[in-house]
C-alpha positions as semicolon CSV with decimal commas, in nm:
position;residue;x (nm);y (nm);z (nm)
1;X;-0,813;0,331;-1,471
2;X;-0,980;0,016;-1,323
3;X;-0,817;-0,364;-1,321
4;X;-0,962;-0,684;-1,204
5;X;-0,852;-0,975;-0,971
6;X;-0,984;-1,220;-0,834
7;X;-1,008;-1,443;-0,484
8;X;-0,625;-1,548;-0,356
9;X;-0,726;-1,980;-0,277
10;X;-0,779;-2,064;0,088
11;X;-0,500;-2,140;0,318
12;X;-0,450;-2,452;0,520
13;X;-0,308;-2,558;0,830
14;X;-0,320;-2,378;1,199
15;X;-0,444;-2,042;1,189
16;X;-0,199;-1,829;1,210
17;X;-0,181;-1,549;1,502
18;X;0,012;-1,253;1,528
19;X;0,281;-1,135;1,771
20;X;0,220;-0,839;1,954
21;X;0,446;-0,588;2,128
22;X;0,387;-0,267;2,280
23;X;0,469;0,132;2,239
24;X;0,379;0,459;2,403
25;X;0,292;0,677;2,098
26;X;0,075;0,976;2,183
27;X;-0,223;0,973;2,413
28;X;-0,180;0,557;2,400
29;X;0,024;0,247;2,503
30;X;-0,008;0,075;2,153
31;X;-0,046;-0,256;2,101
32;X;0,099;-0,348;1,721
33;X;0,211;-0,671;1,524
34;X;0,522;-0,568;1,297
35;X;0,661;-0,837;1,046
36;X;0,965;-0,827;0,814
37;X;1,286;-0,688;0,835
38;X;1,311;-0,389;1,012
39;X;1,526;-0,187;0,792
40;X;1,258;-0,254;0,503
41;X;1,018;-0,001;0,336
42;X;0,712;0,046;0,650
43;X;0,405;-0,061;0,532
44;X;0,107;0,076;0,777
45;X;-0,202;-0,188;0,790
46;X;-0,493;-0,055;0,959
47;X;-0,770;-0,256;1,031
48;X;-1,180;-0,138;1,074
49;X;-1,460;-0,226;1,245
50;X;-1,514;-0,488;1,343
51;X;-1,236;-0,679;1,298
52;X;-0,878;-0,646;1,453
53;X;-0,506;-0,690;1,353
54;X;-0,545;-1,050;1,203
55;X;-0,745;-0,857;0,900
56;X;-0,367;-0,885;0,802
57;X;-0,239;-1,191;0,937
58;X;-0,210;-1,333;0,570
59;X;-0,098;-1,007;0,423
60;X;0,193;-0,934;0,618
61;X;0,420;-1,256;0,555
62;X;0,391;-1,163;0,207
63;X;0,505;-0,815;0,217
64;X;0,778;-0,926;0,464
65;X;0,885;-1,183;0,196
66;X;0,927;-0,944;-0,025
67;X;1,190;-0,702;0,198
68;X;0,883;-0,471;0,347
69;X;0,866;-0,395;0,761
70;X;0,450;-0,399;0,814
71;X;0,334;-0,222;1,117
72;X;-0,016;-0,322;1,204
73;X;-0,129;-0,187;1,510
74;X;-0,455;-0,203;1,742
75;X;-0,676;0,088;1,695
76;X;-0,806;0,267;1,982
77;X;-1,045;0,076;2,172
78;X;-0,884;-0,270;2,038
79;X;-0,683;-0,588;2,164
80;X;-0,383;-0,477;2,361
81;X;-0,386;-0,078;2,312
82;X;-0,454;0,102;2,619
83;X;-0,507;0,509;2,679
84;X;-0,205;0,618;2,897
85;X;-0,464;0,826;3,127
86;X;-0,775;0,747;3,260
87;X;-0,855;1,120;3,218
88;X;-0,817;1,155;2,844
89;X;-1,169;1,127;2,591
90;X;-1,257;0,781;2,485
91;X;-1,298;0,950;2,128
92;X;-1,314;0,792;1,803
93;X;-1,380;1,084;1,565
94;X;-1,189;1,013;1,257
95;X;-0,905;1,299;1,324
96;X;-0,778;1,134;1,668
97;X;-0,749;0,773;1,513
98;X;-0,530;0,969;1,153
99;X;-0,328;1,136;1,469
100;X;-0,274;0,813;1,661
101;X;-0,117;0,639;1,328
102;X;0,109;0,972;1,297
103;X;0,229;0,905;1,697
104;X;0,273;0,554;1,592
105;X;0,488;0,620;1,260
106;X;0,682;0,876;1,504
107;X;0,731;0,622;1,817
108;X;0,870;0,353;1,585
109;X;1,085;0,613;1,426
110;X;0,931;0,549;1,090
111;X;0,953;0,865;0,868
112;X;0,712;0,740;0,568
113;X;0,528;0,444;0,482
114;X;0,250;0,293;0,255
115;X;-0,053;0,401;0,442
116;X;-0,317;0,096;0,424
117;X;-0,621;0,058;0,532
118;X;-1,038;-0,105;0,513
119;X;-1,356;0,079;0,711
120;X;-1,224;0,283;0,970
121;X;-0,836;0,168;0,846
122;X;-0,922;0,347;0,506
123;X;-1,085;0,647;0,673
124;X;-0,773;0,678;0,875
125;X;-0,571;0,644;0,583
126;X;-0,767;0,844;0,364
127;X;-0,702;1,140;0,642
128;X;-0,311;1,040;0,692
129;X;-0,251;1,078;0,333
130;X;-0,498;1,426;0,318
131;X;-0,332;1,589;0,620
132;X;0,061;1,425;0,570
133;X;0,118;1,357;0,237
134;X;0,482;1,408;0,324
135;X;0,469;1,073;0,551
136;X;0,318;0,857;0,261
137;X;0,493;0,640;0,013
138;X;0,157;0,494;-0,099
139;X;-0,167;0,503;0,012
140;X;-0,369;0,134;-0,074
141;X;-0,743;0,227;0,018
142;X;-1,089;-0,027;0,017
143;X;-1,372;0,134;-0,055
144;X;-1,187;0,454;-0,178
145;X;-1,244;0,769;-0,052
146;X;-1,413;0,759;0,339
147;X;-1,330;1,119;0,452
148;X;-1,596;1,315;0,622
149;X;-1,789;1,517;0,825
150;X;-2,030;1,634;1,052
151;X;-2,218;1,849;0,794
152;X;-2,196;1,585;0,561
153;X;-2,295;1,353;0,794
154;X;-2,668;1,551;0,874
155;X;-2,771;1,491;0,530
156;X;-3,055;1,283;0,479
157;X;-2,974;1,001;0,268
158;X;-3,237;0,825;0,034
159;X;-3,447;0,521;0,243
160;X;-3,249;0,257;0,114
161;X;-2,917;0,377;0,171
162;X;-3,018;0,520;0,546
163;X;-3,135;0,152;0,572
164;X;-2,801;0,021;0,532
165;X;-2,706;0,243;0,847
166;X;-2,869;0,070;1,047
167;X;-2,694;0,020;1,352
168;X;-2,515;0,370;1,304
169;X;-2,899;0,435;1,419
170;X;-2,904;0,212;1,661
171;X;-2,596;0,352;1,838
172;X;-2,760;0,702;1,900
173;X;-2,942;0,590;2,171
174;X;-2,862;0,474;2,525
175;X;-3,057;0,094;2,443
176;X;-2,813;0,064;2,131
177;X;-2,476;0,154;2,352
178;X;-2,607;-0,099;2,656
179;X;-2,742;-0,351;2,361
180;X;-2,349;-0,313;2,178
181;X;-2,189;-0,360;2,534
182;X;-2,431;-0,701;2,645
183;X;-2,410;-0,831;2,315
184;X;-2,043;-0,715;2,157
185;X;-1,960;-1,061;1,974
186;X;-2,289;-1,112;1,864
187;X;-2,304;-0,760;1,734
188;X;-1,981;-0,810;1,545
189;X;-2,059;-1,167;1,415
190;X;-2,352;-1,025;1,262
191;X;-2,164;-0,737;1,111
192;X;-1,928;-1,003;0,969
193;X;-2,210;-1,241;0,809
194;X;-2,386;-0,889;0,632
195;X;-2,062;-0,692;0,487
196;X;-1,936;-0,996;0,347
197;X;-2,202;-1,279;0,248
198;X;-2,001;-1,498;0,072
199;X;-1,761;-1,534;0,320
200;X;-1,745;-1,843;0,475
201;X;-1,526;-1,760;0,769
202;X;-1,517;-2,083;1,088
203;X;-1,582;-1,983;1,450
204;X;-1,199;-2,029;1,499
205;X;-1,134;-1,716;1,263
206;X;-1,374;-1,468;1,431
207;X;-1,295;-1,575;1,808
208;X;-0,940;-1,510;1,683
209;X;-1,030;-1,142;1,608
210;X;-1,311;-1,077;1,825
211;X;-1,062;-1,122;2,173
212;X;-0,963;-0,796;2,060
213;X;-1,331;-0,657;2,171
214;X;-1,246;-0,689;2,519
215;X;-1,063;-0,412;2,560
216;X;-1,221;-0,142;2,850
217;X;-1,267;0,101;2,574
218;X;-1,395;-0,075;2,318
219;X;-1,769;0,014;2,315
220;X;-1,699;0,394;2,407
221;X;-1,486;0,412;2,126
222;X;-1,737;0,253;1,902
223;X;-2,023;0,422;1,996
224;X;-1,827;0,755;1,981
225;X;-1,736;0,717;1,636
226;X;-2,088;0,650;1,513
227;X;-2,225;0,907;1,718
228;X;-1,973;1,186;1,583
229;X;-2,060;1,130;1,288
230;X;-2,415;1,223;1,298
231;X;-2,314;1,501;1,504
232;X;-2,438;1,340;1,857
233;X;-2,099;1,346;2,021
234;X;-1,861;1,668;2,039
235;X;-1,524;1,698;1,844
236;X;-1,239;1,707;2,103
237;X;-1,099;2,069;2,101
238;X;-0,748;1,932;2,046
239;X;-0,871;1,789;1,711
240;X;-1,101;2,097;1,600
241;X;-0,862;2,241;1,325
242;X;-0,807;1,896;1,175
243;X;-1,165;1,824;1,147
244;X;-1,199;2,124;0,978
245;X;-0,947;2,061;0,737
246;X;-1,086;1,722;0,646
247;X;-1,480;1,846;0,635
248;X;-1,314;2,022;0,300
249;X;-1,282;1,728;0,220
250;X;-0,928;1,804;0,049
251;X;-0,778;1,555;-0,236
252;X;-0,510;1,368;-0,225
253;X;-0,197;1,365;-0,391
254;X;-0,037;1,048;-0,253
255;X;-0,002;0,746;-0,533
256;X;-0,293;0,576;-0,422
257;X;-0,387;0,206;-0,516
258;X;-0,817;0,178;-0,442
259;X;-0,971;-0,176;-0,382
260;X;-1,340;-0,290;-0,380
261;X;-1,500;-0,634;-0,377
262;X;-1,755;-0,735;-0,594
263;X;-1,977;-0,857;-0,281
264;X;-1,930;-0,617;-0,051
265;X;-2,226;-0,598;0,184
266;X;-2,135;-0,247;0,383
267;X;-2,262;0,063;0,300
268;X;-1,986;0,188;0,029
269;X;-1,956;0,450;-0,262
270;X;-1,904;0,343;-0,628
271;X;-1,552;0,393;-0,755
272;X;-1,698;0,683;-0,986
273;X;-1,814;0,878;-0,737
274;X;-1,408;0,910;-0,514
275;X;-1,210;0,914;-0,875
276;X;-1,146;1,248;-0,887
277;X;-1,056;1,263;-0,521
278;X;-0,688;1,156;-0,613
279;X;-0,463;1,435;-0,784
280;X;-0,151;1,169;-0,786
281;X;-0,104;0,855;-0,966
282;X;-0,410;0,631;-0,920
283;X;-0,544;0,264;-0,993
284;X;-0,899;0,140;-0,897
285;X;-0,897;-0,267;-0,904
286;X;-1,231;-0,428;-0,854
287;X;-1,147;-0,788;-0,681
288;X;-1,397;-1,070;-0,794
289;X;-1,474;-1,385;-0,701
290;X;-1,708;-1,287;-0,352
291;X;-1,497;-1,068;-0,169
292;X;-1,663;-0,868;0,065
293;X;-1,592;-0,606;0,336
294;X;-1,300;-0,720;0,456
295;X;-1,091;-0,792;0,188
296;X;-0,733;-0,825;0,316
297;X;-0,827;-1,056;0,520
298;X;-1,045;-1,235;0,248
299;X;-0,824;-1,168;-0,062
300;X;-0,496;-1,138;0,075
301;X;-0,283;-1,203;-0,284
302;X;-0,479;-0,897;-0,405
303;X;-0,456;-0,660;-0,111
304;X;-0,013;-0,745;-0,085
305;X;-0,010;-0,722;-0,437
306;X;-0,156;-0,355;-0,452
307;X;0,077;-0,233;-0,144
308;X;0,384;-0,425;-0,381
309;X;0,276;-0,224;-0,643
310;X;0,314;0,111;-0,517
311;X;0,642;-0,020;-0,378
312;X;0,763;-0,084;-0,688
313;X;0,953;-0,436;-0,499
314;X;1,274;-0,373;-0,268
């Protein structure tokens, strides 16, 4: 089943920012924004890369209007989220970021919540709802189905679509990690302008987001997660049994809303191909009107309108 929505209209006045408090929740001191009332239904926003928190600084007032609590929290390697120990791996495999959103739900004493999530987000959502279905009252994914693997990942893909992978390429070598880390905004800027062409975002709204690149561990983290993927970085012991469990690349039964734009720029599978990915109750929505890559934070009506959906209101 497939629906269609279009562009929410541009806001006006200041831009709005989001307030940020802290929480020890597994290997990390987590920065997080959390909105609402907090004896509402927990809605999890994760953002990608790279972007940070403020993917969801439109969303969140309007699922906290409507009685929801939404937790949106730094990644790894992001704005105010710190590792509690120098010694631990600056790893950004897919199964350490799905275990960091299970310490979060756990520090905040938050037993289940709609799961949310764009780029790495949806990935990490994608594996929270795989792994703990049990934590999940809905699982709102862009792009689908992300899950996958090392094997997976040392498949040749056809020229044009290895082309779009650019600077996955670029981050195997030592001249694209010191090239990431001397030119970070740039980088991301660019990144920006490609997955989402149509969006015509001010200065104001990517300085906003890209103060969040300054964290110490931003560019390990980055580079590690490309890296894994193509099998040039190890997976961390502690999260070899997950990894395996996700390179099955198991389906998921969680009610599960999936979003795509129509002018999204990133690499990203067709809606076809991830259908039959979700056992449950599932919706694909195609959101028109030049919506790209990040589409919370471009088409914020449609994005709080999905996770209000699965809610079923308050």
């Amino acid at each position: 089943m497939s629906a269609t929505t279009t562009r929410s209209p541009p806001t006006t006045g200041p831009l709005p920012r989001l307030s940020v408090k802290q929480v020890d929740a597994g290997v990390l001191d987590v920065g997080y924004a959390d909105a609402g009332p907090a004896d509402g239904p927990a809605v999890l926003l994760l953002h990608g890369w790279p972007y940070d928190i403020h993917s969801y600084a439109e969303v969140s007032p309007k699922l906290g209007a409507a009685g929801y609590r939404a937790v949106i929290p730094y990644l790894r390697g992001y704005g105010t989220t710190r590792f509690l120990s120098e010694d631990t791996p600056r790893n950004g495999e897919q199964a350490a970021l799905a275990v960091d959103a299970i310490a979060l739900l756990d520090a905040l004493e938050i037993e289940r919540a709609i799961v949310c999530g764009f780029d790495w987000g949806a990935r990490t959502a994608n594996a929270v709802a795989a792994l703990w279905p049990e934590r999940c009252a809905g699982h709102v994914s862009v792009s689908g189905y992300l899950i996958g693997s090392q094997a997976a990942g040392a498949v040749p893909l056809p020229p044009e679509a290895e082309r779009q992978w650019w600077y996955q390429y670029y981050f195997a070598t030592e001249r694209g990690r010191v090239g990431y880390e001397r030119y970070t905004r740039e980088f991301a800027k660019l990144i920006w302008r490609t997955a989402s062409p149509k969006w015509d975002f001010d200065d104001a709204t990517f300085e906003r987001s890209a103060a969040a690149f300054a964290n110490p561990d931003h560019v390990a983290i980055t580079i590690d997660n490309y890296r894994w993927r193509i099998g040039l970085a190890k997976t961390e012991a502690e999260y070899d049994e997950l990894e395996q469990q996700l390179a099955e690349a198991p389906t998921i039964s969680v009610a599960t809303i999936t979003l795509e734009g129509d002018a999204n720029g990133a690499p990203h599978p067709e809606p076809s191909s991830y259908a039959a990915k979700f056992s449950g109750p599932y919706t694909h929505r195609t959101i028109e009107g030049g919506i790209g890559h990040n589409l919370p934070q471009e088409a914020p009506d449609a994005f709080a309108d999905a996770v209000l959906t699965l809610g079923g209101g308050v």
